[in-house]
Structures are given as C-alpha cells and as structure tokens.
KOLPALO-987759 format. One record per residue (C-alpha): x, y, z; residue in one letter. Coordinates in steps of 0.05 Angstrom, whole numbers, plus 5000, padded with zeros to 4 digits. Layout:
BEGIN
+------+------+------+------+
!   px !   py !   pz ! resn !
+------+------+------+------+
!    X !    Y !    Z !    A !
...
+------+------+------+------+
***
This chain:
BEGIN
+------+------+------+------+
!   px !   py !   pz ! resn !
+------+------+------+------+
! 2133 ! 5269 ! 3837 !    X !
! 2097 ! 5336 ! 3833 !    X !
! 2159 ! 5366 ! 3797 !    X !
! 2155 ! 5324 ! 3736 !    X !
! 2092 ! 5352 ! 3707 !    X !
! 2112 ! 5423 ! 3720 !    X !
! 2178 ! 5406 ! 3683 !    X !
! 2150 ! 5374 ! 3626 !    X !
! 2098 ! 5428 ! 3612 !    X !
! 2155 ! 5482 ! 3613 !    X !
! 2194 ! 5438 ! 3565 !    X !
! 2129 ! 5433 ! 3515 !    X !
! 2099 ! 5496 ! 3518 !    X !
! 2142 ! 5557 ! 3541 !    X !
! 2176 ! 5599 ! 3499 !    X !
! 2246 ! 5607 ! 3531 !    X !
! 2279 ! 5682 ! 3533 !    X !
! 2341 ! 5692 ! 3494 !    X !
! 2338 ! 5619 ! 3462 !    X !
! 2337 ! 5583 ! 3391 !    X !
! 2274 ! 5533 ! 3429 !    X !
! 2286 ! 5468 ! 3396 !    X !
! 2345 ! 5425 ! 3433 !    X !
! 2349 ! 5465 ! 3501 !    X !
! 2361 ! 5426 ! 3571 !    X !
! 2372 ! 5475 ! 3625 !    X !
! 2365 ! 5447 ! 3696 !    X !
! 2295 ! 5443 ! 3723 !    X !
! 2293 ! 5491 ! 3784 !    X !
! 2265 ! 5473 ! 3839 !    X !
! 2282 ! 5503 ! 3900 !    X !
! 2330 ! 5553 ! 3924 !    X !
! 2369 ! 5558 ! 3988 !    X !
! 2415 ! 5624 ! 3998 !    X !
! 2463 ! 5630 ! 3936 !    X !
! 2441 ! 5566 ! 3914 !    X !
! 2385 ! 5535 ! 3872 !    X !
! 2370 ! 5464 ! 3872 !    X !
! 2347 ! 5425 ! 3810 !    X !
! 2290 ! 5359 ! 3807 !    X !
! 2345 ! 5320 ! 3804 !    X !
! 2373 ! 5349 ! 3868 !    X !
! 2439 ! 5388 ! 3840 !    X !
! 2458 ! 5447 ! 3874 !    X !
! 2486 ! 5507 ! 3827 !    X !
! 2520 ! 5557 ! 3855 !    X !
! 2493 ! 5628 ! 3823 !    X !
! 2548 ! 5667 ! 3809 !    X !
! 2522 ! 5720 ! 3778 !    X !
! 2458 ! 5732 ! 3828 !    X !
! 2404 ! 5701 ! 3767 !    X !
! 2409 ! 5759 ! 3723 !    X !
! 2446 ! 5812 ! 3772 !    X !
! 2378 ! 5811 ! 3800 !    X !
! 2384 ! 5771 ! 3870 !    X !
! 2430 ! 5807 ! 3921 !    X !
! 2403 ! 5773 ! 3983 !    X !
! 2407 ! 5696 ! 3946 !    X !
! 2343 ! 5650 ! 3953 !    X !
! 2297 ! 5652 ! 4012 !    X !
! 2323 ! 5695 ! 4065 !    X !
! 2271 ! 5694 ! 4122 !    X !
! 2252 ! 5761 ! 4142 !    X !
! 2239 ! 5781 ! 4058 !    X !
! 2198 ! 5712 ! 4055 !    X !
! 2160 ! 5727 ! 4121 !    X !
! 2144 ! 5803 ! 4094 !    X !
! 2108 ! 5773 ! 4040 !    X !
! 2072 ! 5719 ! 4072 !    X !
! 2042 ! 5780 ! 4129 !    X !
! 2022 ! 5834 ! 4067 !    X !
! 1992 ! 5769 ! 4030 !    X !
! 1950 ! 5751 ! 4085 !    X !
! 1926 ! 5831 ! 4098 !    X !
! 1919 ! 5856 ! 4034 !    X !
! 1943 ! 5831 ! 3960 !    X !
! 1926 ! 5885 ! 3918 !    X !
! 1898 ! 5962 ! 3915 !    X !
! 1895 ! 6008 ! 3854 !    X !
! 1957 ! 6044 ! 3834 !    X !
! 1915 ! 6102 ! 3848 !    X !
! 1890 ! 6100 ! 3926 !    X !
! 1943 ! 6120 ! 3975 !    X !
! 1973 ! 6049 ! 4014 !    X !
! 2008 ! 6050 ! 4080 !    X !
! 2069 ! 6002 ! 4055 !    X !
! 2076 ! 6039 ! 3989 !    X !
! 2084 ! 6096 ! 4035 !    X !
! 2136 ! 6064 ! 4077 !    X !
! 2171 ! 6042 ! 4027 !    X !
! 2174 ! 6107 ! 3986 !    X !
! 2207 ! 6149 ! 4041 !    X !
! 2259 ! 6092 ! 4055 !    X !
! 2271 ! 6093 ! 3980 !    X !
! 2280 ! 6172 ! 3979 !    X !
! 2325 ! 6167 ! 4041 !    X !
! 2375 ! 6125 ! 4006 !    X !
! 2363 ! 6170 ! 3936 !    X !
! 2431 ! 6199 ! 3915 !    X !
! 2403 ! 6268 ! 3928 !    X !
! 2389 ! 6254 ! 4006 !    X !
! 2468 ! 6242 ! 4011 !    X !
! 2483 ! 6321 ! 4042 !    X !
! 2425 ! 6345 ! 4017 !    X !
! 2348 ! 6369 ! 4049 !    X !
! 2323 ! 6374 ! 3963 !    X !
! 2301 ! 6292 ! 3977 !    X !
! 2264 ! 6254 ! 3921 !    X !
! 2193 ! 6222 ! 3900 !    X !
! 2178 ! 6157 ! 3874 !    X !
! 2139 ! 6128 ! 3809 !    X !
! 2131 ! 6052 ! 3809 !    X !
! 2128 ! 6003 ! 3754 !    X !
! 2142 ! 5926 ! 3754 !    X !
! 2201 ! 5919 ! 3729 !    X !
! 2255 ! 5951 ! 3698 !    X !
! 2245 ! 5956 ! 3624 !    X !
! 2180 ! 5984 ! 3646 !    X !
! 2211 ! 6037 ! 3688 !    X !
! 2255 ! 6059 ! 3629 !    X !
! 2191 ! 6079 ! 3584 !    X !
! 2168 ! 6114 ! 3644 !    X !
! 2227 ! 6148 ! 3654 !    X !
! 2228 ! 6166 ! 3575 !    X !
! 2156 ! 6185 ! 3596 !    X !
! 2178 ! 6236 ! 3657 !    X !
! 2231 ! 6273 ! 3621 !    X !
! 2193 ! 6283 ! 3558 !    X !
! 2136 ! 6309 ! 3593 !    X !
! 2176 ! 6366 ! 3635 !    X !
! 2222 ! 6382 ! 3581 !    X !
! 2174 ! 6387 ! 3526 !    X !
! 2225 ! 6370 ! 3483 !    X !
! 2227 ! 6312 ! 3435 !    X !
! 2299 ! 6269 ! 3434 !    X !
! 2331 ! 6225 ! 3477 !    X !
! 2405 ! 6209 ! 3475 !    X !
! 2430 ! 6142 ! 3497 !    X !
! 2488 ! 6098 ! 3485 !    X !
! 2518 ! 6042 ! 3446 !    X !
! 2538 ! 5985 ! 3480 !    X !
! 2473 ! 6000 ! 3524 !    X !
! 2424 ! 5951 ! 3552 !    X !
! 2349 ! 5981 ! 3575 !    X !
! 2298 ! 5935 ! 3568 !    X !
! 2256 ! 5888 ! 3520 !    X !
! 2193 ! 5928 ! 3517 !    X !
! 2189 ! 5972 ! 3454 !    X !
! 2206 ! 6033 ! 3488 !    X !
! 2271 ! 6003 ! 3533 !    X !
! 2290 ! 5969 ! 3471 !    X !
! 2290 ! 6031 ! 3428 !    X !
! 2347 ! 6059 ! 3485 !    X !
! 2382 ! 5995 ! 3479 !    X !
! 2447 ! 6010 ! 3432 !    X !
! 2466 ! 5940 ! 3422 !    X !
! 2446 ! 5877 ! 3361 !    X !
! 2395 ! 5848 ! 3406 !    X !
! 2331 ! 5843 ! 3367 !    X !
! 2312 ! 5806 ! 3301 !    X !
! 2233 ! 5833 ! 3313 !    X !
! 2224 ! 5883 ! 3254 !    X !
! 2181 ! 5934 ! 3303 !    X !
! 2204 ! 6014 ! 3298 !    X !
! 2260 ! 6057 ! 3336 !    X !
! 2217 ! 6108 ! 3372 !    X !
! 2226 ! 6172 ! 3343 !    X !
! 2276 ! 6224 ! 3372 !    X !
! 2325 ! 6172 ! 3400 !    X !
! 2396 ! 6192 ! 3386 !    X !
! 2458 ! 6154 ! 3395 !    X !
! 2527 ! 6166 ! 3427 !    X !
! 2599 ! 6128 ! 3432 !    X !
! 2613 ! 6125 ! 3516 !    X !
! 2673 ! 6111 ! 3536 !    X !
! 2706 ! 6039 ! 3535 !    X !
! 2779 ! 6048 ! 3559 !    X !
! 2787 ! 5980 ! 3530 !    X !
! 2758 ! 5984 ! 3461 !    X !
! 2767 ! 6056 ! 3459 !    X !
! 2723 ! 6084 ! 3403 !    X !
! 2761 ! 6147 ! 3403 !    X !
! 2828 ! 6113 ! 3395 !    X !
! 2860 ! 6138 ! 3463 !    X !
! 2921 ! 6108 ! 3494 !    X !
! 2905 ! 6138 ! 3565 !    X !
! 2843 ! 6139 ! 3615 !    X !
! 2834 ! 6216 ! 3613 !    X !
! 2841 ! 6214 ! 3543 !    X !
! 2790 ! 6170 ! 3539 !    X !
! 2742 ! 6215 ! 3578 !    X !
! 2759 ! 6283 ! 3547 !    X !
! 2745 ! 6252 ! 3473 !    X !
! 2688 ! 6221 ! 3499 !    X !
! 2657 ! 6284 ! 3518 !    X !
! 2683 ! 6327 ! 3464 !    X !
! 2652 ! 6268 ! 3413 !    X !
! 2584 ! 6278 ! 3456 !    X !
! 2586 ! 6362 ! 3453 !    X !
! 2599 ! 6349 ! 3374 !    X !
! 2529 ! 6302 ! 3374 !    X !
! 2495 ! 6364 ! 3420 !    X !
! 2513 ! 6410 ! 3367 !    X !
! 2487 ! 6379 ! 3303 !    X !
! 2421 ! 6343 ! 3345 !    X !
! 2409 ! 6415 ! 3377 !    X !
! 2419 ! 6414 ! 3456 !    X !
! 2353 ! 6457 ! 3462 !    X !
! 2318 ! 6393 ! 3422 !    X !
! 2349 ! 6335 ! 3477 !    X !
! 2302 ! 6324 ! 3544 !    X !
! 2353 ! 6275 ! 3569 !    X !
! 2417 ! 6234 ! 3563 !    X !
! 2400 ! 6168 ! 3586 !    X !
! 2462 ! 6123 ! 3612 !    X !
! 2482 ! 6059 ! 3656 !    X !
! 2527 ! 6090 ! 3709 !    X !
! 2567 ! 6028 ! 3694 !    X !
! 2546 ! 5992 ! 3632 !    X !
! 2517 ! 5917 ! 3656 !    X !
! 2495 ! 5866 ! 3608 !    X !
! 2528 ! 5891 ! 3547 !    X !
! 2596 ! 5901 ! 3562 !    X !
! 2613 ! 5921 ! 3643 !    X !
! 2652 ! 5978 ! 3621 !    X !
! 2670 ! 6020 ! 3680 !    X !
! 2684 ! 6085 ! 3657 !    X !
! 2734 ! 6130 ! 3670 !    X !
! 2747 ! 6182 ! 3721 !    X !
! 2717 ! 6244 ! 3702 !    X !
! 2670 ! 6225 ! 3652 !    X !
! 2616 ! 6219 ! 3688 !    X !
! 2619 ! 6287 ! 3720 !    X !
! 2631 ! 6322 ! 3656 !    X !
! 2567 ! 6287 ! 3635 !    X !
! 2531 ! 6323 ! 3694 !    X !
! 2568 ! 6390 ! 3670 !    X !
! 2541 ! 6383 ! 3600 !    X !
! 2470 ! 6373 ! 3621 !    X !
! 2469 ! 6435 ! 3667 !    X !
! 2501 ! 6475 ! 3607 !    X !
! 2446 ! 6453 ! 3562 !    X !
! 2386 ! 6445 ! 3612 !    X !
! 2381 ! 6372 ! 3597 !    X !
! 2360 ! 6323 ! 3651 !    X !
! 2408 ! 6267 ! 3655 !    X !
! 2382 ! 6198 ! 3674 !    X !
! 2416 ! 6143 ! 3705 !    X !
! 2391 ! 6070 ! 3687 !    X !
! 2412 ! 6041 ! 3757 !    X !
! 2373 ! 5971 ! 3753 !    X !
! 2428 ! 5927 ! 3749 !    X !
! 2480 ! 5982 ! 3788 !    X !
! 2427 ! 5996 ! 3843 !    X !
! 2416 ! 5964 ! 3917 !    X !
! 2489 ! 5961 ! 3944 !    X !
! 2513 ! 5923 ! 3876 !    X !
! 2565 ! 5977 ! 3868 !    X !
! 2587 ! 5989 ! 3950 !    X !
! 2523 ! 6046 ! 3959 !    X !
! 2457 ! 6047 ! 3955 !    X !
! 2465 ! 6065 ! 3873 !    X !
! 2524 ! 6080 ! 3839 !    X !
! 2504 ! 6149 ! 3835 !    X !
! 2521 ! 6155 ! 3910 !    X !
! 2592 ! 6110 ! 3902 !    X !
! 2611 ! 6151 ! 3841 !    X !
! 2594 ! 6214 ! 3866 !    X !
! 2560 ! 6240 ! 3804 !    X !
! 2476 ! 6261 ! 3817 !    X !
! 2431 ! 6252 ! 3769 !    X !
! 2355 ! 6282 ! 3760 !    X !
! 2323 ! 6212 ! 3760 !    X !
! 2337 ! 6138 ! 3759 !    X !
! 2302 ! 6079 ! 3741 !    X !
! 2313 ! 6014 ! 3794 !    X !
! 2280 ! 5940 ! 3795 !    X !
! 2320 ! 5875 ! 3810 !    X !
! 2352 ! 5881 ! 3867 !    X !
! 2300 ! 5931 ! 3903 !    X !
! 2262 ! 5861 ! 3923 !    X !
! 2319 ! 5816 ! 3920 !    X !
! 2276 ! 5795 ! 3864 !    X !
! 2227 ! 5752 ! 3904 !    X !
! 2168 ! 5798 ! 3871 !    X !
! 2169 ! 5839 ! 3807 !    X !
! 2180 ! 5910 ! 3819 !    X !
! 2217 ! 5971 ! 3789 !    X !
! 2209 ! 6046 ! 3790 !    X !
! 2239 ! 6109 ! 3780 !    X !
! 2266 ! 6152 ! 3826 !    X !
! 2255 ! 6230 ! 3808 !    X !
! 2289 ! 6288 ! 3841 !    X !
! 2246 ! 6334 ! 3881 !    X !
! 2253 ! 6392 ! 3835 !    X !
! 2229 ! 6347 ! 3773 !    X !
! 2178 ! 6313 ! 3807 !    X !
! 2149 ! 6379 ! 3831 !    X !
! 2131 ! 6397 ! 3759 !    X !
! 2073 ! 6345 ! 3772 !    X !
! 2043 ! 6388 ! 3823 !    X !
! 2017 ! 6426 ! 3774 !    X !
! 2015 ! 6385 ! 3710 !    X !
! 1977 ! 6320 ! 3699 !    X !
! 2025 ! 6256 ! 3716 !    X !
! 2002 ! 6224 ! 3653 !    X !
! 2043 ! 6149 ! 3676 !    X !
! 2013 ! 6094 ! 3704 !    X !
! 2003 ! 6017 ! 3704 !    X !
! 1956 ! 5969 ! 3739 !    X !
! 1998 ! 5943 ! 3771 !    X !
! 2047 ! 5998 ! 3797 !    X !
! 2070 ! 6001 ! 3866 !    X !
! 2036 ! 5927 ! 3885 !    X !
! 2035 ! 5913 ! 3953 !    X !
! 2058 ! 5849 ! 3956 !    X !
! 2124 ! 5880 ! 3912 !    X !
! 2136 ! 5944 ! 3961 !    X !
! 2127 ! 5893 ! 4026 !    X !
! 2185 ! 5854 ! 3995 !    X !
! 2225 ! 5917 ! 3979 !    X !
! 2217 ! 5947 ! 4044 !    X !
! 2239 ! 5883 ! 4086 !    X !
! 2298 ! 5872 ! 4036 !    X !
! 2319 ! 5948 ! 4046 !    X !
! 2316 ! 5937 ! 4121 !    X !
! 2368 ! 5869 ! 4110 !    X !
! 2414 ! 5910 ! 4066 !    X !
! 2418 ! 5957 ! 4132 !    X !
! 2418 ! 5912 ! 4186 !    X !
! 2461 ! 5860 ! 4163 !    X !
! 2512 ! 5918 ! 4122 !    X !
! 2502 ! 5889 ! 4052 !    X !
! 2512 ! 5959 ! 4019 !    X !
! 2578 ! 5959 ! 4045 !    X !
! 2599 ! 5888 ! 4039 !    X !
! 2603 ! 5902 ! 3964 !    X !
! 2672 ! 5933 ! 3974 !    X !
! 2696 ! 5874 ! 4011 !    X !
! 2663 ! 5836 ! 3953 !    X !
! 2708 ! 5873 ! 3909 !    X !
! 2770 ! 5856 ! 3934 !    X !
! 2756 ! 5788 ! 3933 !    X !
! 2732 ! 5793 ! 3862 !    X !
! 2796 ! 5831 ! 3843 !    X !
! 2841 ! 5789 ! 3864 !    X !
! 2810 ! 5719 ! 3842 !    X !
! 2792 ! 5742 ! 3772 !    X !
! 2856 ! 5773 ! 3767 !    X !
! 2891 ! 5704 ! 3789 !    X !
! 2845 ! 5670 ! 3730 !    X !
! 2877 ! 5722 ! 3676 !    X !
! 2947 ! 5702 ! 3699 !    X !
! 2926 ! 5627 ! 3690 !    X !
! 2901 ! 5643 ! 3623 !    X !
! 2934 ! 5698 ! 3592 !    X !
! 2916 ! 5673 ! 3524 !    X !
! 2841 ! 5668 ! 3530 !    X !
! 2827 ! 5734 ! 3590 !    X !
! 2843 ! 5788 ! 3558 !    X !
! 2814 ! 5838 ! 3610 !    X !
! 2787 ! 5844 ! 3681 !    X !
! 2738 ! 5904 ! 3707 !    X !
! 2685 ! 5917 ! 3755 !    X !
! 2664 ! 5952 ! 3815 !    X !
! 2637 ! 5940 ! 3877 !    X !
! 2598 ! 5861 ! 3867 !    X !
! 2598 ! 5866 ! 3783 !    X !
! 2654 ! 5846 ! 3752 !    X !
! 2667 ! 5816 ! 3682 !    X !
! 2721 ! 5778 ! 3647 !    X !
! 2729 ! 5791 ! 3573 !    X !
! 2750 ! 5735 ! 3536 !    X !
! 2790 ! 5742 ! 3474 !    X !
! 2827 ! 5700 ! 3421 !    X !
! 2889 ! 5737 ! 3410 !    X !
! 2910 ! 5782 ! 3478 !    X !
! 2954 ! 5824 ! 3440 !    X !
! 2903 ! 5853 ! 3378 !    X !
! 2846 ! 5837 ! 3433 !    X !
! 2812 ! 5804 ! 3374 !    X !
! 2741 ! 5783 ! 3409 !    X !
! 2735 ! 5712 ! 3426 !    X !
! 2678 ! 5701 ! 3387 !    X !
! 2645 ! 5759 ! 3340 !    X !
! 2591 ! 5795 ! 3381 !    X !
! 2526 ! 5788 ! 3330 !    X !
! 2545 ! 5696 ! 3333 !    X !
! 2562 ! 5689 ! 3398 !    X !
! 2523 ! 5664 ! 3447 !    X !
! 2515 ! 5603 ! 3390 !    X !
! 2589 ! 5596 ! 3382 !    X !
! 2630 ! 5534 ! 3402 !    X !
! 2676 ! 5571 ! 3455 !    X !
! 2619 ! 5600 ! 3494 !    X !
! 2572 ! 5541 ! 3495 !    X !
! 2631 ! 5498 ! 3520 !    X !
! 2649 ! 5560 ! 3570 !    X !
! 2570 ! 5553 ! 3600 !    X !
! 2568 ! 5486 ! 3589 !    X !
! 2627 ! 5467 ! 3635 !    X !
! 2600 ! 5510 ! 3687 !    X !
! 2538 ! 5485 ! 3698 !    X !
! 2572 ! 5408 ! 3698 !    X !
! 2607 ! 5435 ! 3761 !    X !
! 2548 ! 5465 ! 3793 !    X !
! 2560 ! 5536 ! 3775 !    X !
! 2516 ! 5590 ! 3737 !    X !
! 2536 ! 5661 ! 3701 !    X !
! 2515 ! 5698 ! 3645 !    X !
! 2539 ! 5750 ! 3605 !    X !
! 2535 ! 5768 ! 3524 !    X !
! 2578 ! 5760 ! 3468 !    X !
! 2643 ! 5749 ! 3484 !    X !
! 2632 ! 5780 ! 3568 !    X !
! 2620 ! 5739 ! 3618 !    X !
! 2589 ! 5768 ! 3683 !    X !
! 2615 ! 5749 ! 3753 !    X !
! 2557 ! 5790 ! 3806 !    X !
! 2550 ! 5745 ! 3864 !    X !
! 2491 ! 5749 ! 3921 !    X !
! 2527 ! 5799 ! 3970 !    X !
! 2516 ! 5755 ! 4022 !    X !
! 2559 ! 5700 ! 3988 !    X !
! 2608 ! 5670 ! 4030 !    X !
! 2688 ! 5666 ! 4012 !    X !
! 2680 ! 5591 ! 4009 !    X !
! 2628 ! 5596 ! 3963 !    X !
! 2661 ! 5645 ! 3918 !    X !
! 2722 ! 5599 ! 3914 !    X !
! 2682 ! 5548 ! 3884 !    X !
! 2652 ! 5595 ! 3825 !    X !
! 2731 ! 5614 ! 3818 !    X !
! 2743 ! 5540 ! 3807 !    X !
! 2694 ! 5529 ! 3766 !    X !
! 2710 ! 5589 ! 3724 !    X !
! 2773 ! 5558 ! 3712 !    X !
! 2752 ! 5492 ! 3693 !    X !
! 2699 ! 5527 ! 3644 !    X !
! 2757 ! 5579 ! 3610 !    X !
! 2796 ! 5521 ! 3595 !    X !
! 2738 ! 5484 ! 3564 !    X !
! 2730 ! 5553 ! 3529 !    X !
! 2799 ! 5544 ! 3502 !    X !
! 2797 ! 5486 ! 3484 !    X !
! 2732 ! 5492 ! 3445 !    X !
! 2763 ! 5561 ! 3403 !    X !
! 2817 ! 5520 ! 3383 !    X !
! 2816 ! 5496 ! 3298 !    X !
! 2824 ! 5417 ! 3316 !    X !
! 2762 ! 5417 ! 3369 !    X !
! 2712 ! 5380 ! 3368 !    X !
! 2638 ! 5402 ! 3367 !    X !
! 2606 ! 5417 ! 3438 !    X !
! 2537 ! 5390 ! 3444 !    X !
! 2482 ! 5438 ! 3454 !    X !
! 2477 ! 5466 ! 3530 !    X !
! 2429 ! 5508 ! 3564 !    X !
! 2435 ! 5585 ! 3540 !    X !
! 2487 ! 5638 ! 3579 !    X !
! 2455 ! 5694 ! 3549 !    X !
! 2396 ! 5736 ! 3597 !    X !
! 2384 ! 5809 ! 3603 !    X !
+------+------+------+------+
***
C-alpha cells in the first residue's frame, strides 16, 4: 500500500514534538473526513479537541479545499513585499471582524507570519518598536510559542533546551479562581488582588520601562483558566494609566472558539494588537499574524516596519483564510460556539458528578473547555505533579483509553482540553462524552497504589 512506506519513514526518522522518541505508536493518519481522521488501519478517531485547538471547521470541508486548489493553480507564491489581490481581500475581512471594528470607524491593519509562535516575536517586535521601551510583562501559567522569542513569554516548565530568556521579560501571577495565587475565597477578590499584585510589579519594574503586557484572554494550553469578571478590564485601565500597549495572544481564543470572532469581542475588553494562527485557516495551510490597531500601526507610516519573513502573508495561506472566514459567516460558526457551550456545560458537568473523586473542576467558554483532574477533591491536590505528568501512570492510561475508543484530546499536566470542531454534531459530541468517561475511569484506576503499570501510549501533550 502507498501508506506503509510513508508510515514507516515517520516511525524511523522524525523527531516527534512533545515526546521521549523511543517506544511511541500513535495512529498513522491518513485521511480526514469532518471531525474525524482516519488511520492506515482504517480507525476513525473522533477529535475532540479540534488537533491542537487548531481545526474549527474539522477535516476537508469543500469550499476551504476548493479555495486552495483555484489560488494553487493561479499563483503559489509572491514576495511578502509586492502588494497581492487575496492578501488584500483577506486583510480587510480580517480588520472587519478586529475587535476595534465592533462600534468603531478607528479599524485595524494586518502583519502576517506563519504561524503563531511566529506572530508572538512579531508582536514582541511591534510594541517594542513604537514604545521604545525595553520590557515585556507576561504571565505564568502562559503558553506563546516554541520559537526562542514565544518561548521566552511562555511562563510555564516547558523547555529542558539551555538557550536564554530574552532580556526585559518580566513576569506576573493572573488570576486562577481555582488555584488562587493570591489566596482569595471570592471571584472579585480574586480580580482586585490580581491587579493590585500587577500595580505592585509596575512599580518596582517602572511602568515608563514596560512596552506591553502580553496575555491569553483566556489561558489555553496551560491551564484554561477563565478569568474573572473585571480583571480583564482593569487590565485595559492599567495600560491606559501607564501608556502601555496591551496585547492579547488570541491564537488558540480566536476564530469563533470563544462565541465571537476573538475573545476580545465576547469579553468586551479591546486590546492594541493581537496575534492569531490556527483557526484563521481551519489549519489546512500554515498561517498566523497579528492584528494591530489603526493608531499603532500608523506609527509605521512614518517609521521603518523593520518585520518580515519569506514567507508572510502566502497566498496559498490567505486563500484558505479567506474561504474559511466566509464558512464561519455563512454557515454561523461564530455563533454556534455558544450553543457549543451549553452542550459542553452540561456534559462535562454530568462527568464531574460521575466522578467526584477524580474531576475536581469544570471551566471554559464558548467551544474550550477543560476538566481538571485531581487526586484528592477536597485539598485539590493535582492529579499528577505538573513538571512529571504527561509521563505519569494516570494520564497515559487517561490518553490511552481514549484513543482505544476512537477519541483524541490533549491537554498538559494534570488539564485535559475538551475544544471540539464547531461544526461537530451532538451525536458526535456524545461519543467524546462517553469516551471521556471510559478514559477518567481508566485514569482512576491507574492513580490508584495497587495498579498495575499502563503500557506506553501515544503522547497527550501538544501546544
């Protein structure tokens, strides 16, 4: 078969992403079929959590597919630098959806990159070149990127690669109502420590030193913490008393995964730029970018843009962006997040009541939800320690058991991610339910002192 090659090359000689390399066995993908993908074997998994939060429309939809087959067959590939009638296109539709088009005529420009760890170092870039000034605040519990300037943002024990912090990044507790850092007992507790803790950081970093705070709207990979009311908006507040730019890392949160275009829009809160990738082609090509309000990006009219890549703004990538942006708005995808949510909401929440000793919290928004998994409910005592735990017992049987019934996710340390394709049917989304609670009782099971060892599975960690 033609597969069989292809599978044992990947097997021999590529280096796997997030993965001790010796002993894996994922499935071999093959082909993909809305919120499926189909192995050599002929196994359909159902993917729960959209790849890595990165497929909103699910495998092949026709109209994306067709977009790139046309721009393929007219034109593959112009420099970054010469003006292109799709980039065009797809720019304006971008900076119609932008947070500051919502009751607003101040609109929005567009720098492209390929993905999004690549728009974050832009967007580093951007705000250190207007500002002129030389730190960057970000958050723990953050995830930004794997290039060296994304993963200098990135506030959580990802790396074992002894390369350098950048210099001037500075980090900051955010709010996790429930962890809390700051030891509150109530939501707006939670927020006004929050932001007093960040004015004390201002004050010994120098606000006049900061160019930007740098923040997922919601926090994705590491950790889905939804914050609180408020916080956000007194995060806005503090910029405009400092005159720092605040950025919003919106490449998980963006393209209708939250019920809006970005989260910025569904939460109300507007930043001065945000970085997107993922979902802006459904994922069928590689691109990112960062969106940059008017009045920043108009500090380029007279200053040299000093950001660019070969490959920025491909043609092939902004084709597929701007026929998956015209299927989020004919077929209402934005929206069907919120319907998403209640679904979400009320199934996870039916899993925590099924295993109270094992769930020890529910949150999301929108299509991105998370279950938090726990070994004693009442001290919420993690169910696996966060710097072992994508190779512990618990969580490889958790993964394991999923993908026996057909089912991916992902998440890190002890989170697990539930972000379905918003086009996922409720059939389809009973099934991951089901399998969820096969795997948390596998889970259980596995955390338990008289287990048994679970043999090695394909890894649940991603970005």
């Amino acid at each position: 078969m033609p597969h069989d090659h292809g599978a044992f090359a990947q097997r021999s000689k590529v280096l796997v992403p997030w993965a001790i390399q010796r002993g894996l066995n994922p499935p071999t993908v093959v082909r993909g079929e809305g919120c499926f993908f189909i192995d050599r074997e002929g196994k359909r998994y159902l993917d729960l959590t959209s790849g890595f939060v990165a497929m909103p429309l699910g495998h092949g939809h026709p109209k994306v597919v067709e977009a790139i087959r046309a721009q393929a067959g007219r034109l593959c590939w112009t420099p970054s630098s010469f003006f292109n009638d799709v980039r065009a296109q797809y720019a304006e539709a971008l900076a119609r959806i932008a947070p500051w088009s919502q009751g607003s005529d101040e609109g929005a420009r567009v720098h492209f990159a390929s993905g999004g760890a690549e728009a974050n170092d832009d967007m580093i870039k951007i705000v250190r070149l207007v500002t002129r000034r030389p730190k960057i605040l970000c958050a723990y519990r953050a995830y930004h990127g794997s290039t060296i300037g994304a993963s200098a943002l990135t506030g959580v024990d990802r790396w074992r690669d002894p390369f350098p912090n950048l210099p001037g990044i500075v980090r900051f507790f955010a709010p996790y109502p429930y962890r809390s850092p700051f030891h509150a007992s109530t939501p707006e507790e939670e927020t006004e420590r929050a932001l007093a803790h960040l004015e004390t950081i201002l004050s010994h970093e120098g606000a006049l030193n900061v160019a930007a705070i740098v923040l997922e709207p919601v926090t994705g990979s590491s950790g889905l913490v939804v914050y609180p009311p408020g916080y956000l908006a007194g995060l806005r507040a503090l910029c405009d008393k400092h005159g720092i730019l605040l950025a919003f890392d919106e490449v998980m949160t963006g393209f209708g995964r939250t019920g809006k275009s970005f989260a910025a829009v569904r939460l109300g809160v507007t930043p001065d730029l945000l970085s997107f990738a993922k979902g802006a082609s459904g994922s069928y090509v590689p691109l990112g970018g960062v969106l940059v309000r008017e009045k920043v990006a108009s500090f380029f009219d007279r200053e040299y843009f000093d950001v660019g890549h070969t490959h920025a703004g491909h043609v092939l990538g902004v084709a597929a962006g701007l026929a998956t942006l015209h299927v989020f708005e004919e077929e209402g995808l934005f929206e069907r997040a919120i319907t998403l949510e209640t679904w979400l909401r009320e199934g996870l929440e039916a899993l925590r009541a099924r295993h109270p000793r094992i769930v020890g919290d529910v949150r999301g928004l929108g299509a991105l939800f998370a279950l938090e998994l726990v070994s004693d409910p009442a001290r919420k005592t993690p169910l696996v320690p966060w710097h072992h735990a994508q190779g512990s017992e618990p969580m490889k049987a958790f993964y394991g058991e999923l993908l026996r019934q057909g089912v991916h996710a992902y998440g890190r340390y002890n989170i697990v991610l539930v972000a379905p394709p918003l086009t996922i049917a409720r059939h389809e989304l009973e099934l991951g339910l089901r399998a969820l609670d096969g795997a948390l009782s596998a889970a259980s099971r596995a955390s338990s002192p008289s287990s048994a060892p679970v043999g090695r599975v394909a890894n649940g960690g991603a970005a």
